[in-house]
N, CA, C and O atoms as a printed pandas DataFrame, in Angstrom:
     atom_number atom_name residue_name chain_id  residue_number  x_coord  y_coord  z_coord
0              1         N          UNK        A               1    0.833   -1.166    0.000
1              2        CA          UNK        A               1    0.000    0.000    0.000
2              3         C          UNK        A               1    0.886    1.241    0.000
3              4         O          UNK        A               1    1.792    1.215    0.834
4              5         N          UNK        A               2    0.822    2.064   -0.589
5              6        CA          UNK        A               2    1.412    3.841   -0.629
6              7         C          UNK        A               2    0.563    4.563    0.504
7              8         O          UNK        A               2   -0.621    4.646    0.828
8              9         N          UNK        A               3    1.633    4.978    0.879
9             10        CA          UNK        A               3    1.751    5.822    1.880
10            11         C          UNK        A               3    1.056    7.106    1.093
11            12         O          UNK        A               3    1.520    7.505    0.025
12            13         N          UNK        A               4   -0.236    7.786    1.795
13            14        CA          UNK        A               4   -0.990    9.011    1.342
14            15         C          UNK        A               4   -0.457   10.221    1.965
15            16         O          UNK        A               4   -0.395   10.269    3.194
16            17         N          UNK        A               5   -0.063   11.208    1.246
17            18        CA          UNK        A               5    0.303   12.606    2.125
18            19         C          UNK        A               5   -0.940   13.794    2.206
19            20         O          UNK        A               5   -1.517   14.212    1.202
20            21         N          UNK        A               6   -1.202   14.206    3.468
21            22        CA          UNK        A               6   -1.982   15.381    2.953
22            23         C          UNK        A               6   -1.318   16.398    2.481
23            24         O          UNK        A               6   -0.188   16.754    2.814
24            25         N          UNK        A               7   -2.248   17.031    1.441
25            26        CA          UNK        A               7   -2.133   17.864    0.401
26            27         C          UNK        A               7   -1.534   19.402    1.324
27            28         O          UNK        A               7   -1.860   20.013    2.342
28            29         N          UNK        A               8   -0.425   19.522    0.175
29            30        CA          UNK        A               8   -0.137   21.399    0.969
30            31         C          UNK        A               8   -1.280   22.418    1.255
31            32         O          UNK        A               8   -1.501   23.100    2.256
32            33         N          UNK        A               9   -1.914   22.315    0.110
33            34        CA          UNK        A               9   -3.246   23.346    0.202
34            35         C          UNK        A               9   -4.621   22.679    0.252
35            36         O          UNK        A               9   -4.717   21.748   -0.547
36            37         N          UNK        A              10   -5.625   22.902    0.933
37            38        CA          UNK        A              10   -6.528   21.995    1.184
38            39         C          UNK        A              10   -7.205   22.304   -0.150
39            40         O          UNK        A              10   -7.033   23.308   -0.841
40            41         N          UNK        A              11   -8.140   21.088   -0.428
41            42        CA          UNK        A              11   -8.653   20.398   -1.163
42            43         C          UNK        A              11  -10.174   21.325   -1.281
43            44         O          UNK        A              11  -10.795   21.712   -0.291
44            45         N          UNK        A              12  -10.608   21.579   -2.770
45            46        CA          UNK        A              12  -11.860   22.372   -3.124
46            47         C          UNK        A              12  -12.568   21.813   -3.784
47            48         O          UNK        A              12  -11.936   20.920   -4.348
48            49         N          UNK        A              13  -14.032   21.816   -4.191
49            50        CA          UNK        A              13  -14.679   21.465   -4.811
50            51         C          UNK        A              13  -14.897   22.521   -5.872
51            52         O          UNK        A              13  -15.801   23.257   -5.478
52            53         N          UNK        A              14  -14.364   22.968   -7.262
53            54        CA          UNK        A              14  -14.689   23.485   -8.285
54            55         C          UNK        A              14  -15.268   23.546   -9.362
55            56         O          UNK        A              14  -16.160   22.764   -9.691
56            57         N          UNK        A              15  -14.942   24.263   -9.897
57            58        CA          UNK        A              15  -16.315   24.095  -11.505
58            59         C          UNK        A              15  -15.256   25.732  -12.967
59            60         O          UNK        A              15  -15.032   26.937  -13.082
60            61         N          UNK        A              16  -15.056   24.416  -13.614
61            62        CA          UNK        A              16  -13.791   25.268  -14.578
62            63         C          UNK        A              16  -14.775   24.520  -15.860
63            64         O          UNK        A              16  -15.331   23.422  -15.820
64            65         N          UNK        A              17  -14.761   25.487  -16.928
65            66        CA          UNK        A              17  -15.841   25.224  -18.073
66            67         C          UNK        A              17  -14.759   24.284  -19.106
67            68         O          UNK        A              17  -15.186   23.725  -20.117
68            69         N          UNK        A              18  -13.557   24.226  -18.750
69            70        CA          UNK        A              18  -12.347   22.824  -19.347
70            71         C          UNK        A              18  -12.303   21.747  -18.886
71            72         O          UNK        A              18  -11.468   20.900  -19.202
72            73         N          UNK        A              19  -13.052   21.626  -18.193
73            74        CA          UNK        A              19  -12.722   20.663  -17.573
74            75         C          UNK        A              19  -14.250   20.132  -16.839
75            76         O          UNK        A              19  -14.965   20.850  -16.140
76            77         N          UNK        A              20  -14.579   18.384  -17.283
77            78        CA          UNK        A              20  -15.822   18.046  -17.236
78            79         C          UNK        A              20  -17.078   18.864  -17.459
79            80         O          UNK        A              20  -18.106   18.956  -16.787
80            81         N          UNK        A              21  -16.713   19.417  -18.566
81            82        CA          UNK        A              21  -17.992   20.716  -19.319
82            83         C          UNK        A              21  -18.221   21.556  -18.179
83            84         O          UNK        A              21  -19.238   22.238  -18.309
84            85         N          UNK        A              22  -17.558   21.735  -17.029
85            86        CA          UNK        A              22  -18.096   22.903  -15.954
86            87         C          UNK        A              22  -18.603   22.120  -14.493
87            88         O          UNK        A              22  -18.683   22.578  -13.353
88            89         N          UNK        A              23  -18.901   20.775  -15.017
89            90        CA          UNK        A              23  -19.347   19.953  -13.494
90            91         C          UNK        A              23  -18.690   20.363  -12.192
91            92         O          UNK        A              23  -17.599   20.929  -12.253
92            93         N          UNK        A              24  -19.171   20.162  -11.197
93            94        CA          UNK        A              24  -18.324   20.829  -10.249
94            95         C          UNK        A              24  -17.570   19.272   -9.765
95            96         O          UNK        A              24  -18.116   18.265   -9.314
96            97         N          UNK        A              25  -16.345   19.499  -10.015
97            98        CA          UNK        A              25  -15.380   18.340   -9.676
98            99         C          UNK        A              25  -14.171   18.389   -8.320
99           100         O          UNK        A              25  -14.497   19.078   -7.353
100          101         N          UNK        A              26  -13.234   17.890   -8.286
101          102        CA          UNK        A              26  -12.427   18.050   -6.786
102          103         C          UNK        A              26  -11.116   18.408   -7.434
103          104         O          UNK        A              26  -10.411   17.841   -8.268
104          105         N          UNK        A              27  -11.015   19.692   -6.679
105          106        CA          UNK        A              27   -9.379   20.447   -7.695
106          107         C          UNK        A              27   -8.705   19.548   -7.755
107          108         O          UNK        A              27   -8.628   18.779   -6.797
108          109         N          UNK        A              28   -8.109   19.382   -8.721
109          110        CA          UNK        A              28   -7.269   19.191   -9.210
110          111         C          UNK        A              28   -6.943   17.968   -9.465
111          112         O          UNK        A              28   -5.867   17.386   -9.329
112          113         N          UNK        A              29   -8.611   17.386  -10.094
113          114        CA          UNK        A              29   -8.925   16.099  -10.323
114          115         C          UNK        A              29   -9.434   16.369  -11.596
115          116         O          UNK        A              29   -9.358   17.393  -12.274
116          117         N          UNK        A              30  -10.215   14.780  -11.920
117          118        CA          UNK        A              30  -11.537   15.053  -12.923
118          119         C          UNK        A              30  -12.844   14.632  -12.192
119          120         O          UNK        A              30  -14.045   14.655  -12.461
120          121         N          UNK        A              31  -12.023   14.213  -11.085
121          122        CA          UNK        A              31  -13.954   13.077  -10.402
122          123         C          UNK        A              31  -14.764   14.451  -10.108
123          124         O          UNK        A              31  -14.372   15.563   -9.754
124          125         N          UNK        A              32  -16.107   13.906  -10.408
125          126        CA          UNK        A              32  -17.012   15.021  -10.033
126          127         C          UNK        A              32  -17.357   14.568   -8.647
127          128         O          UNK        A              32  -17.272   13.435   -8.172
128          129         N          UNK        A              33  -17.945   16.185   -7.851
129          130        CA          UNK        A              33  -18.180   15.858   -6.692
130          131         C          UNK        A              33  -19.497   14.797   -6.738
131          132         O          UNK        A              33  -19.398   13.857   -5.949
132          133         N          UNK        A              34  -20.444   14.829   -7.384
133          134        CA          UNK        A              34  -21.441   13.657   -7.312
134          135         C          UNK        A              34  -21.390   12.563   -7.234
135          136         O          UNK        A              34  -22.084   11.892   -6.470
136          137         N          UNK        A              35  -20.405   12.059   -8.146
137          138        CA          UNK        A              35  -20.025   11.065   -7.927
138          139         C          UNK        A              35  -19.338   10.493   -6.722
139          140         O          UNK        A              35  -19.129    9.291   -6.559
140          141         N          UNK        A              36  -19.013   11.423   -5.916
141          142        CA          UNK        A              36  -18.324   11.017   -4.595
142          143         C          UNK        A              36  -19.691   10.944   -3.831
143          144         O          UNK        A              36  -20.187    9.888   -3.439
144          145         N          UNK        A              37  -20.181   12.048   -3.684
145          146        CA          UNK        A              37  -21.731   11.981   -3.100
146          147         C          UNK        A              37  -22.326   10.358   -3.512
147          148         O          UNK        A              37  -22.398    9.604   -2.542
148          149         N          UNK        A              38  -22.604    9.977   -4.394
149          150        CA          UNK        A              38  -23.287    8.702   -4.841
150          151         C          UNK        A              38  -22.756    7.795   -3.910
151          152         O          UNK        A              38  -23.565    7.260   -3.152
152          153         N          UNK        A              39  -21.586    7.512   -3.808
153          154        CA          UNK        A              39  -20.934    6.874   -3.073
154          155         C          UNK        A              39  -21.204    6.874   -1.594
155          156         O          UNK        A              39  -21.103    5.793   -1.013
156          157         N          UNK        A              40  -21.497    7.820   -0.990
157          158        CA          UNK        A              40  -21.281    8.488    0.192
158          159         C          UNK        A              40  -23.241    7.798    0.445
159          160         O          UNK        A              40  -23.679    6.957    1.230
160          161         N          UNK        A              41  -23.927    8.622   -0.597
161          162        CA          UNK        A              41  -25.049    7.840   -0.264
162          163         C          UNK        A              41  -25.553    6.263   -0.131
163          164         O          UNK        A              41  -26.381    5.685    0.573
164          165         N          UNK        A              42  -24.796    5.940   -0.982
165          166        CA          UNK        A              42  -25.176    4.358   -1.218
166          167         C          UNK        A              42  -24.456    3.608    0.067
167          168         O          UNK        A              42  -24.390    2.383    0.159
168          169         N          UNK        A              43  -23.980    4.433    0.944
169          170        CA          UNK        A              43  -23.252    3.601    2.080
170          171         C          UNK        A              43  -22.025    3.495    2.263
171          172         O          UNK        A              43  -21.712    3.195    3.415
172          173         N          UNK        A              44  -21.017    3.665    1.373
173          174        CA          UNK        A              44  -19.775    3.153    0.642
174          175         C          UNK        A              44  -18.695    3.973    1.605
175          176         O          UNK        A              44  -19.147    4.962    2.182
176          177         N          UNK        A              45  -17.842    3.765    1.736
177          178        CA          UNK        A              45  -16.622    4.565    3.268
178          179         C          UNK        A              45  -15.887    5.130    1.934
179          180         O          UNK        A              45  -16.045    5.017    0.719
180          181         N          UNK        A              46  -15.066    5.747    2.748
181          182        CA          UNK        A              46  -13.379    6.600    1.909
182          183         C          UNK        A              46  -12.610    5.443    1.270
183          184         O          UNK        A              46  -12.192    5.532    0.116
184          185         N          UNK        A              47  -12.386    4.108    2.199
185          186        CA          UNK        A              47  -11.433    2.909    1.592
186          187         C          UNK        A              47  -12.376    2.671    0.350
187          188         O          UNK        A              47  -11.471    2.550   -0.476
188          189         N          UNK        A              48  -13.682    2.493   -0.486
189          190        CA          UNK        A              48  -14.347    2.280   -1.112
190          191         C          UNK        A              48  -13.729    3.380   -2.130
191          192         O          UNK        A              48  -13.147    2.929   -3.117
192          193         N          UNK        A              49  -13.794    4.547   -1.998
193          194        CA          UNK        A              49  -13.274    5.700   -3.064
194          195         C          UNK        A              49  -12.362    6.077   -3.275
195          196         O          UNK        A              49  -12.233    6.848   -4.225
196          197         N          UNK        A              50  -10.970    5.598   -2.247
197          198        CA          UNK        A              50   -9.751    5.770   -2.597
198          199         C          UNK        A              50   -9.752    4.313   -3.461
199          200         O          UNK        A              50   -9.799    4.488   -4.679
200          201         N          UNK        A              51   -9.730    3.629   -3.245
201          202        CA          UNK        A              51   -9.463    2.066   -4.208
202          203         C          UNK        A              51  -10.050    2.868   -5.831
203          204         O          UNK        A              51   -9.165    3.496   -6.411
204          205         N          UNK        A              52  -11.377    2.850   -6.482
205          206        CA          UNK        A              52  -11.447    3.354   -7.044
206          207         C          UNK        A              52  -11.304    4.618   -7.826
207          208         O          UNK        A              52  -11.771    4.844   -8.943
208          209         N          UNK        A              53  -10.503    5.503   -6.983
209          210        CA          UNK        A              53  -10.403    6.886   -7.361
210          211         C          UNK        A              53   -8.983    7.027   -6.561
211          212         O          UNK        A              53   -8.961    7.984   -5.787
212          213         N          UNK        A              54   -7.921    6.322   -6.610
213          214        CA          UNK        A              54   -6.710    6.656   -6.537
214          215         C          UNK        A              54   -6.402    8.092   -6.302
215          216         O          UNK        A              54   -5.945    8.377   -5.195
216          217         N          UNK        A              55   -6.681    9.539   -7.636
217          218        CA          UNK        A              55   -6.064   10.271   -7.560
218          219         C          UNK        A              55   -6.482   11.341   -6.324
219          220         O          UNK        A              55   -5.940   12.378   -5.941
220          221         N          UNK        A              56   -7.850   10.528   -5.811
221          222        CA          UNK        A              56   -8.745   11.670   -4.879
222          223         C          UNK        A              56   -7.968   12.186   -3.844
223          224         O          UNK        A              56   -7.527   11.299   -3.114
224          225         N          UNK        A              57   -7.749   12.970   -3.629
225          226        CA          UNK        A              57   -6.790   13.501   -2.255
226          227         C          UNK        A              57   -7.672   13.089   -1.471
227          228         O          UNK        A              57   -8.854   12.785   -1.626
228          229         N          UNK        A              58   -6.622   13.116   -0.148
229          230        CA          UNK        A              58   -7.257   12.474    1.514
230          231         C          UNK        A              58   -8.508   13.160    1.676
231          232         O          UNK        A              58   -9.569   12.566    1.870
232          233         N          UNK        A              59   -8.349   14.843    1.570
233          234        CA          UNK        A              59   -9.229   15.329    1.912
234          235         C          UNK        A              59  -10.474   16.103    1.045
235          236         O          UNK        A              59  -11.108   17.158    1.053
236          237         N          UNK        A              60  -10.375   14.880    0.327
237          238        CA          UNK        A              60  -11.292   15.528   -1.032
238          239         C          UNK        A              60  -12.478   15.115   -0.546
239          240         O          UNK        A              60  -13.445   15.601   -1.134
240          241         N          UNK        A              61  -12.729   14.341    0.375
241          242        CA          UNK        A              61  -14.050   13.587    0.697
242          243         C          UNK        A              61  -15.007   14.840    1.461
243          244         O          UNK        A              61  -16.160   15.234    1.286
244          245         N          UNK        A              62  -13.439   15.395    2.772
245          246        CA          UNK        A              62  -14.352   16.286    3.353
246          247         C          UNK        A              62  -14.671   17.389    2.603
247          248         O          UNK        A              62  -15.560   18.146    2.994
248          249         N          UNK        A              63  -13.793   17.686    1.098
249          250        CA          UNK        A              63  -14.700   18.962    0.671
250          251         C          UNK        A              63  -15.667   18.792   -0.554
251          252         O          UNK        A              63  -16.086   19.649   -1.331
252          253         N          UNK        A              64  -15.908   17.394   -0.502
253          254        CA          UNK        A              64  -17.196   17.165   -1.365
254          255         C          UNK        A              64  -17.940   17.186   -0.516
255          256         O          UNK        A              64  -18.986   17.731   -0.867
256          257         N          UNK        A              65  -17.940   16.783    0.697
257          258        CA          UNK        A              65  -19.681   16.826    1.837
258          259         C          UNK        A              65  -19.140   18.383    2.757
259          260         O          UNK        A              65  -19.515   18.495    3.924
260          261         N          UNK        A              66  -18.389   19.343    2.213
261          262        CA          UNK        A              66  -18.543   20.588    2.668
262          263         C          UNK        A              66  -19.422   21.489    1.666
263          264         O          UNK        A              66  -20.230   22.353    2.005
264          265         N          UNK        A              67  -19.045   21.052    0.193
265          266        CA          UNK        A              67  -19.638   21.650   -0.454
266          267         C          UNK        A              67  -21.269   20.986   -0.802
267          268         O          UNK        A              67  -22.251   21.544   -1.292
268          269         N          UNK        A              68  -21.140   20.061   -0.486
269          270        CA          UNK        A              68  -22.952   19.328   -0.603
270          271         C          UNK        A              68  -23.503   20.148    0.754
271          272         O          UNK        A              68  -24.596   20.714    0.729
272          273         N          UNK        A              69  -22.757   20.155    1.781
273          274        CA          UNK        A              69  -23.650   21.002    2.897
274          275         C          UNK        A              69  -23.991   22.417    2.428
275          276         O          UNK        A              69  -25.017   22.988    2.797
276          277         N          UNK        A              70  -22.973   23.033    1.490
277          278        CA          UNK        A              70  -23.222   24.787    1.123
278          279         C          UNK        A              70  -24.163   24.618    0.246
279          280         O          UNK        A              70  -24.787   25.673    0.132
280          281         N          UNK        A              71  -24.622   23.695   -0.518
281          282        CA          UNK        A              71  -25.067   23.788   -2.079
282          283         C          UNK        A              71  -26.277   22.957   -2.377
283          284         O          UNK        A              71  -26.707   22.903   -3.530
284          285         N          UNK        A              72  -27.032   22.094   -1.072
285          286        CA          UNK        A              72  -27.659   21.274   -0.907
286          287         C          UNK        A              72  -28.578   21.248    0.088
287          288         O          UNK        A              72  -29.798   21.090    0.042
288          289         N          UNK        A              73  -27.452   21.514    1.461
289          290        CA          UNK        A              73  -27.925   22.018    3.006
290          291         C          UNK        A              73  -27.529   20.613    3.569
291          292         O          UNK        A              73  -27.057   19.732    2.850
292          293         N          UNK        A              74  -27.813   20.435    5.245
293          294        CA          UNK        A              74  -27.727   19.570    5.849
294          295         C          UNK        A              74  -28.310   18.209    5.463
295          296         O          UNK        A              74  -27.858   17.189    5.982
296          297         N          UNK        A              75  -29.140   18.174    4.711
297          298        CA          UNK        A              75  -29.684   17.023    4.743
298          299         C          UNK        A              75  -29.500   16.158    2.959
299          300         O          UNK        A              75  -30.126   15.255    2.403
300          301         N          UNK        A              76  -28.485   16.898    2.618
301          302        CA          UNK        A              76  -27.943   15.966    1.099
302          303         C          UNK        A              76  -27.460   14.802    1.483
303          304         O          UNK        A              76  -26.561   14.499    0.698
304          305         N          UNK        A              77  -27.596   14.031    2.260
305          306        CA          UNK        A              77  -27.239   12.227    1.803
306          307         C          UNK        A              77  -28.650   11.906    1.362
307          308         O          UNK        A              77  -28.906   11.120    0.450
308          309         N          UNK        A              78  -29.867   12.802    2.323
309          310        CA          UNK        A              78  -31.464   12.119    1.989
310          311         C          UNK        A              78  -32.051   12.847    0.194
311          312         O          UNK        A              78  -33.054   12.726   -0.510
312          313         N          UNK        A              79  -31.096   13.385    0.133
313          314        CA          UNK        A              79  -31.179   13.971   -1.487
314          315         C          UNK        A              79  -31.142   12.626   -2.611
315          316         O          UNK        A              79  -30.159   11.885   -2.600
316          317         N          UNK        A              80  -32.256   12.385   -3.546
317          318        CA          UNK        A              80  -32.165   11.557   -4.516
318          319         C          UNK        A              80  -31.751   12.585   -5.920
319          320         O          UNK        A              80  -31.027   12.168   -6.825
320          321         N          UNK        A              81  -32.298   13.856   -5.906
321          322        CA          UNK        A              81  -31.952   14.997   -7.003
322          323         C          UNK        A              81  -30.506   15.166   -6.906
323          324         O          UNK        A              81  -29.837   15.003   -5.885
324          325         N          UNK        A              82  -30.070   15.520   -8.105
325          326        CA          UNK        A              82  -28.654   16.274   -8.195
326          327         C          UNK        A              82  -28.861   17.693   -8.374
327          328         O          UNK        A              82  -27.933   18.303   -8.904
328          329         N          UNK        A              83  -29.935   18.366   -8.025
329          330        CA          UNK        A              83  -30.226   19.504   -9.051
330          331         C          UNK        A              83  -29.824   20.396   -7.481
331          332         O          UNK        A              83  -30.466   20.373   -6.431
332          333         N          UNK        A              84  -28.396   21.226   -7.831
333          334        CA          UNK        A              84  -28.218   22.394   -6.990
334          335         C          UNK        A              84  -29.594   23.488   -6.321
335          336         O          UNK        A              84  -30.563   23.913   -6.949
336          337         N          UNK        A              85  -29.278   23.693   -5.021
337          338        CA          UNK        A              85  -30.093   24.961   -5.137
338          339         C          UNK        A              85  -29.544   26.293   -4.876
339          340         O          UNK        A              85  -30.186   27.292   -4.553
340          341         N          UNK        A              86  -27.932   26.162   -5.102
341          342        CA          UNK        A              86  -27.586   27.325   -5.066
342          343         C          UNK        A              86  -26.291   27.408   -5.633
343          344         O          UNK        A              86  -26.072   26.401   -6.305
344          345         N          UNK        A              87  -25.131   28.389   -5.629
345          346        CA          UNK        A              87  -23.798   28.041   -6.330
346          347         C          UNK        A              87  -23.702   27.740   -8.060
347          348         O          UNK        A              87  -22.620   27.466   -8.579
């Protein structure tokens, strides 16, 4: 197993119109944050999304469910919509 470092600068959830047509994805990735969300809903831990998503930084998890809390509110795991209500 490789040894994970946290990242110098913490980890954002963005949205660049080059990159995944504008989806809002995890800097300085391509995974979109939803797709981490999906995960997150269906039950699935961090060991579940690092295995599959190698490049995800450590702390990409907490700023995909920071930005589902700004952009969703408290209660986005009970969210079946993807449809923002704000951002």
């Amino acid at each position: 197993m490789v040894a994970r470092r946290q990242p110098a600068f913490p980890t954002e959830v963005v949205r660049d119109p080059s990159v995944m047509d504008g989806a809002p994805v995890v800097s300085g990735t391509r995974i979109p944050a939803e797709t981490v969300l999906a995960y997150l809903r269906a039950g699935q831990g961090p060991r579940d999304l690092f295995e599959d998503y190698p490049s995800l930084p450590l702390d990409g998890i907490e700023a995909v469910v920071a930005w589902a809390e700004a952009v969703y509110g408290p209660d986005w795991r009970l969210r079946s919509d993807t449809a923002p209500t704000g951002r």
